[in-house]
C-alpha positions in Angstrom: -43.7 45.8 32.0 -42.1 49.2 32.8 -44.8 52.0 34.5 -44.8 55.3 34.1 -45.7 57.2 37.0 -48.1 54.5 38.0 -50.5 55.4 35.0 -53.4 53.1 34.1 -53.2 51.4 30.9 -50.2 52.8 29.6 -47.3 50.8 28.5 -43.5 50.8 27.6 -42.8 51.2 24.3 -39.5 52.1 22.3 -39.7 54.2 19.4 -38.2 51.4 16.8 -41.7 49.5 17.9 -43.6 52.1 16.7 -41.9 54.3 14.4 -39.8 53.3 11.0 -36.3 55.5 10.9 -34.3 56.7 8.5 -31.5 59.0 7.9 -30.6 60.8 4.4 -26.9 62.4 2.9 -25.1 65.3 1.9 -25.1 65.7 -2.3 -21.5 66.6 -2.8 -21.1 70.1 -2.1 -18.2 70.5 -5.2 -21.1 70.1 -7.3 -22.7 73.1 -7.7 -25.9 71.4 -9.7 -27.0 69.8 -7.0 -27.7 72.9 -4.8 -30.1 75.9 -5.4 -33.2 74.0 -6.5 -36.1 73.9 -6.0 -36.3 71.0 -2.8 -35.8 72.9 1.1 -32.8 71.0 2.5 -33.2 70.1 6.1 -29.9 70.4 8.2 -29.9 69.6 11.7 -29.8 73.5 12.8 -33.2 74.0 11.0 -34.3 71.6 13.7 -34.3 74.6 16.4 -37.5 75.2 14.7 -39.2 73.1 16.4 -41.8 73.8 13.5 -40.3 73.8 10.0 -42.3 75.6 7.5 -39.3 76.7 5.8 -35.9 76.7 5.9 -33.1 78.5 3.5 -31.3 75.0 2.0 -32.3 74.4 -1.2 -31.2 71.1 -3.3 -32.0 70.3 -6.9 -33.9 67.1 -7.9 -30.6 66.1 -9.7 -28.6 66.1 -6.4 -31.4 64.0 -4.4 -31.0 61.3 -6.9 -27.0 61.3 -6.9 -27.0 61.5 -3.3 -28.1 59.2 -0.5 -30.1 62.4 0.9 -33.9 61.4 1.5 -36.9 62.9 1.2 -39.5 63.3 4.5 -43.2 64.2 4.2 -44.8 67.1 6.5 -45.8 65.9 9.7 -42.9 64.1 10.3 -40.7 64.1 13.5 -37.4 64.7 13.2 -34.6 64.3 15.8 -30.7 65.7 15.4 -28.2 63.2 15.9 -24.6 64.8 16.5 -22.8 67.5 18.4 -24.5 70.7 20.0 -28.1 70.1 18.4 -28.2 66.6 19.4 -31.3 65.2 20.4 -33.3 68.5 19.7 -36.3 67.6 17.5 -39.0 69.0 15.3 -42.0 68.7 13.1 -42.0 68.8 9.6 -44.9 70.9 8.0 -43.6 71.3 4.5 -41.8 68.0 2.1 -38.3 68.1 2.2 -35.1 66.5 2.1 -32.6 65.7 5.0 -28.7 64.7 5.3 -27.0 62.3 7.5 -27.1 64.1 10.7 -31.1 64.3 11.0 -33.1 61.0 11.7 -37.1 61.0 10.3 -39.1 59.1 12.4 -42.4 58.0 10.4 -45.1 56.6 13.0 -46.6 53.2 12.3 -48.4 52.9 16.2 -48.0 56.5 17.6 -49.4 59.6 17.1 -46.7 61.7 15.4 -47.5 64.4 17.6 -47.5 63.1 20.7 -44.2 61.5 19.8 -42.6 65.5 18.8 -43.9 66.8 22.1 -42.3 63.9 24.5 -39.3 64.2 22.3 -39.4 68.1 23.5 -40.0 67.2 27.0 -37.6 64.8 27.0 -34.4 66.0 25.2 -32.4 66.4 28.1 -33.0 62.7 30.1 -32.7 61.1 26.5 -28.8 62.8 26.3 -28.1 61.7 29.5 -29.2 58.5 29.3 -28.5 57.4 26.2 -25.1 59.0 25.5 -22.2 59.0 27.4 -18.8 61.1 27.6 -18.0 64.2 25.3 -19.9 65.4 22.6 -23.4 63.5 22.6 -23.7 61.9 19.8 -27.0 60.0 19.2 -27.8 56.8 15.8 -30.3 55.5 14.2 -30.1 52.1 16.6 -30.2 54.4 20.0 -33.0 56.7 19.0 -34.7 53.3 18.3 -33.9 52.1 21.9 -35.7 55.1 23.7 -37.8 53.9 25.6 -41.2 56.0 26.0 -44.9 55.5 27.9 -47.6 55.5 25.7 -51.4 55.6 26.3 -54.0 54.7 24.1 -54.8 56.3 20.6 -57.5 58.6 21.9 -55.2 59.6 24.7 -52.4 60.4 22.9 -54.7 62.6 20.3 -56.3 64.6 23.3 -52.9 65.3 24.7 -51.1 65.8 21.6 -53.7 68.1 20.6 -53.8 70.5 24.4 -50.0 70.8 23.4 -50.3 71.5 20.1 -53.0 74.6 21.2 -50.4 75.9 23.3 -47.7 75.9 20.5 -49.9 77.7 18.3 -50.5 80.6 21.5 -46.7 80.6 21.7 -46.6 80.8 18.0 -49.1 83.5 17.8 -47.2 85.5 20.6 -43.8 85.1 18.7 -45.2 86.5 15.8 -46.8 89.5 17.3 -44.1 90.8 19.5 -42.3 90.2 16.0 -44.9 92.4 13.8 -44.8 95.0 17.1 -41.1 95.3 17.4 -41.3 96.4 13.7 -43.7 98.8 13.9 -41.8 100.9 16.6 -38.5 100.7 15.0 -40.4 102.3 12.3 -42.2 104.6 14.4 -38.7 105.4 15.8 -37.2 106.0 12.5 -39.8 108.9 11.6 -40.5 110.1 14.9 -36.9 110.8 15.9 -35.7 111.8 13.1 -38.5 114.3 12.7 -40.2 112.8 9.3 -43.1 112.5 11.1 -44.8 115.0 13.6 -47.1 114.3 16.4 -49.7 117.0 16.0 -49.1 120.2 17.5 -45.6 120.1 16.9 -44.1 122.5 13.8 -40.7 124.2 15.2 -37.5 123.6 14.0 -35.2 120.8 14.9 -31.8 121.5 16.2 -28.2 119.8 14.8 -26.4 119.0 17.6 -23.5 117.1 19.3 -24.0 114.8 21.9 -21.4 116.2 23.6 -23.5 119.5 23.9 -26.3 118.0 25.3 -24.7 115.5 27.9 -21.1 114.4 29.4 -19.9 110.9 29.3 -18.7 109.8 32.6 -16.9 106.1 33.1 -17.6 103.7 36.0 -15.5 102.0 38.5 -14.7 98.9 39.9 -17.5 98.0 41.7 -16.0 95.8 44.4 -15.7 98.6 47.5 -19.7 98.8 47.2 -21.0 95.4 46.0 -22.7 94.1 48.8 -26.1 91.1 48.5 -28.5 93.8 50.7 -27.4 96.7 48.3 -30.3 98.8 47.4 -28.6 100.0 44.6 -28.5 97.9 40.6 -25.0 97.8 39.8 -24.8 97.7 35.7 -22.8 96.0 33.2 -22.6 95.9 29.6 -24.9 93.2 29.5 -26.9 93.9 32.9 -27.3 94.1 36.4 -24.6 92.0 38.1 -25.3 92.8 41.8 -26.2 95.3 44.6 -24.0 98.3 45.7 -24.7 100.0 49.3 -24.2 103.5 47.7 -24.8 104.6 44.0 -22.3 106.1 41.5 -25.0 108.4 40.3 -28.5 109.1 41.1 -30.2 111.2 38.0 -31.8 109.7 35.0 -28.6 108.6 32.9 -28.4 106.5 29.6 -25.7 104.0 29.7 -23.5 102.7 26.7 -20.4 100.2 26.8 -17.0 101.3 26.5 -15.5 98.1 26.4 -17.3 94.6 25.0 -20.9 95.0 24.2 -21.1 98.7 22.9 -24.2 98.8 20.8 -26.9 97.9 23.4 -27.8 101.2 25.5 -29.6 101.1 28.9 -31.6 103.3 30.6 -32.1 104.1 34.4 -34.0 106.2 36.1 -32.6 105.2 39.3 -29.8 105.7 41.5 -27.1 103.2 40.1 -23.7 101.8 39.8 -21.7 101.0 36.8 -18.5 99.3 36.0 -15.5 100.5 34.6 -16.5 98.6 31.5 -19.3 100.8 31.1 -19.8 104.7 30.2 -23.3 106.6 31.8 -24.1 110.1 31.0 -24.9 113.7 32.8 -27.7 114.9 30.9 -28.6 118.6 30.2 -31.8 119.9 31.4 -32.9 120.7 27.7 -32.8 117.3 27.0 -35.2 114.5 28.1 -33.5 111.9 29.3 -35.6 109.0 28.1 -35.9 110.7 24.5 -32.2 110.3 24.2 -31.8 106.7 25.3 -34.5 106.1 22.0 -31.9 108.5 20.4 -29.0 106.0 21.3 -31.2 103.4 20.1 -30.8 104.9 16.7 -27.3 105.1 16.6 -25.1 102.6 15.1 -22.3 102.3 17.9 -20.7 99.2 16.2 -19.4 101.3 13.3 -17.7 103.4 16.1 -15.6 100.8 17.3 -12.3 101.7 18.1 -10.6 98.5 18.4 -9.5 95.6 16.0 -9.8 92.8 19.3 -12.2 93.8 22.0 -14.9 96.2 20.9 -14.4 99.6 22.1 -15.7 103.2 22.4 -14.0 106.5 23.5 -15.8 108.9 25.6 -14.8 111.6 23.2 -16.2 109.1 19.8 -19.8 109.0 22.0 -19.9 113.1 22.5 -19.2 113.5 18.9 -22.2 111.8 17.4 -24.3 114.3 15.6 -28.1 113.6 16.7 -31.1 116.6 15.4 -33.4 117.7 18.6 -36.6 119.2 19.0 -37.7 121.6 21.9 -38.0 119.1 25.1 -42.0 119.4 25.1 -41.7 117.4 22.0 -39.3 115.4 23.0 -41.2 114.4 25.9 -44.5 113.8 23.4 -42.4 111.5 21.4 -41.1 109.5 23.8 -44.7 108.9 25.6 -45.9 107.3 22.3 -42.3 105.3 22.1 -42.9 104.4 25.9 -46.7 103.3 24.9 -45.1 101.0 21.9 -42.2 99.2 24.5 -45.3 98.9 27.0 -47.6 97.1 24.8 -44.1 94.9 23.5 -43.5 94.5 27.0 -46.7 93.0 28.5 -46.4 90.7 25.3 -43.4 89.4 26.0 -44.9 88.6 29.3 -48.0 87.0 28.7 -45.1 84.9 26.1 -43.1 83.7 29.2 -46.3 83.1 30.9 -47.3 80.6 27.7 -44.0 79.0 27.6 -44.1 78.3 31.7 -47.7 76.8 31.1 -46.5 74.3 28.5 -43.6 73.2 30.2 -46.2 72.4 33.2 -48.0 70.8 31.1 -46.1 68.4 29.4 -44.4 67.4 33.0 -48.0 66.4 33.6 -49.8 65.4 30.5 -46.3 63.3 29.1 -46.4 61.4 32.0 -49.9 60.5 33.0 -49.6 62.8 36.0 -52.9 64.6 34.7 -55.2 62.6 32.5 -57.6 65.1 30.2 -61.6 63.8 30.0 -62.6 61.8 26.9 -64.9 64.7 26.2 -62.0 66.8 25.0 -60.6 64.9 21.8 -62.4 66.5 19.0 
């Protein structure tokens, strides 16, 4: 008998001993009766889920029965079989029907989710394993042959169900940075635009050129400057991609791409360096600087584009954008509350990382007997 990590009372186990398997079809896509209905259509990309409470397929009852597609139940773990999803998995929570590329998995002597979560856990060791060479391409008769450890019923419930708790925090997270994120891109659409005032604020707003309020300045090739004990960020269009010994500029600047990726601005409010791929600013005293990266924010740069290959911006396209301004006292007001929404999105995101770093630690211990939880747990 194979052992786990050494683990009392668990045993070896593949999934065809414990699971029935099954695969479904694709209705004939010339038909256009069989799509559009009322049955969600599970396709092996929905599985990067993890969770499927809905998905945008839809099939009609008329192209299940001409089709070899099958039905699964909620609560059902689901595993992709070919090219880059292969071997990801999920759990079903709504009835559906899948096609040839996802395999159900409908427990007979295992806990369906303790079977999801070492799928999870286990994604990459099963591709390497059990495929070889190319594309990894998984069947009905390998995912059968994984091989898994298994402890006892109440085991498997008490683990399945620390997991589970832990999915729902990440869950919970997701959502709210979601909901957040909303709020202060409305919050940016009235506040910047001057919809909404913060009390204490009535004077007019001024139509301006960005051009009058800052000049666009290119970078250079970092390479004379990039050293590993730099002090300073040097910047890309998608990032920092080292450390420079000296700094290209040393004000508060907001940063846009000329070349590549030109509709994500940065902000620094450091000495920095940036590439020749990417534009930074000189701003004008009447201007707060963080205000105006919000005001970037705003700005839909990919319309701009210049270029029919490689997106692209001109210095002389950025300074032309027409943006409205208040006086800079409320420009600094409305950019504190801004700063107060990114915060609170911020420390979200964090405690999120935090969430996903604790489940990963715990499924390396739990999945593997490493760590056994107390009988008194299980519900």
């Amino acid at each position: 008998m194979l052992r786990w990590g050494c683990v009392d009372m668990w045993k070896s186990a593949t999934i065809g001993s414990v699971c029935s398997t099954y695969s479904g079809g694709t209705p004939s896509t010339s038909r256009s009766d069989y799509y559009g209905g009322d049955i969600p259509w599970i396709a092996s990309a929905d599985l990067n889920q993890r969770r499927i409470f809905s998905v945008k397929g839809r099939i009609t009852k008329l192209g299940l029965d001409r089709s070899s597609a099958k039905m699964v139940d909620a609560n059902t773990p689901l595993i992709a079989m070919y090219g880059a999803t292969a071997g990801v998995s999920a759990m079903t929570h709504i009835r559906g029907a899948i096609n040839q590329a996802v395999l159900a998995m409908v427990p007979r002597n295992i806990d369906a989710e303790f079977l999801f979560q070492w799928l999870q856990a286990n994604r990459d060791q099963i591709i390497d394993k059990y495929t070889q060479g190319g594309q990894p391409n998984l069947s009905g008769a390998i995912v059968r042959a994984i091989e898994m450890p298994l402890p006892g019923d109440a085991e498997q419930r008490r683990i399945a169900g620390a997991l589970r708790d832990t999915d729902d925090l990440i869950a919970t997270l997701e959502r709210l940075i979601v909901k957040k994120q909303a709020i202060k891109q409305g919050m940016m659409q009235q506040l910047l635009t001057g919809r909404t005032r913060l009390p204490g604020f009535a004077g007019p707003w001024q139509e301006l050129r960005l051009g009058d309020i800052l000049t666009v300045r290119h970078g250079k090739n970092q390479h004379s400057v990039e050293v590993p004990s730099g002090r300073y960020p040097i910047l890309a269009t998608g990032g920092q991609i080292g450390w420079a010994d000296t700094p290209i500029y040393s004000k508060p600047s907001v940063l846009i791409g000329r070349k590549g990726t030109i509709d994500r601005p940065q902000f620094q409010d450091r000495p920095f360096w940036t590439v020749d791929t990417l534009f930074y600013t000189e701003i004008s005293p009447i201007v707060d600087p963080r205000f105006l990266y919000y005001v970037f924010l705003m700005v839909d740069w990919r319309s701009m584009n210049e270029a029919s290959g490689v997106p692209s911006l001109s210095s002389k396209r950025v300074e032309g954008v027409e943006v409205m301004l208040p006086l800079v006292t409320e420009q600094v007001a409305i950019r504190k509350v801004l700063d107060d929404a990114e915060h609170e999105i911020d420390t979200l995101r964090l405690r999120l990382t935090k969430a996903r770093d604790v489940k990963t630690g715990m499924m390396q211990q739990l999945l593997t007997g490493r760590t056994r939880l107390p009988e008194e747990l299980e519900a």
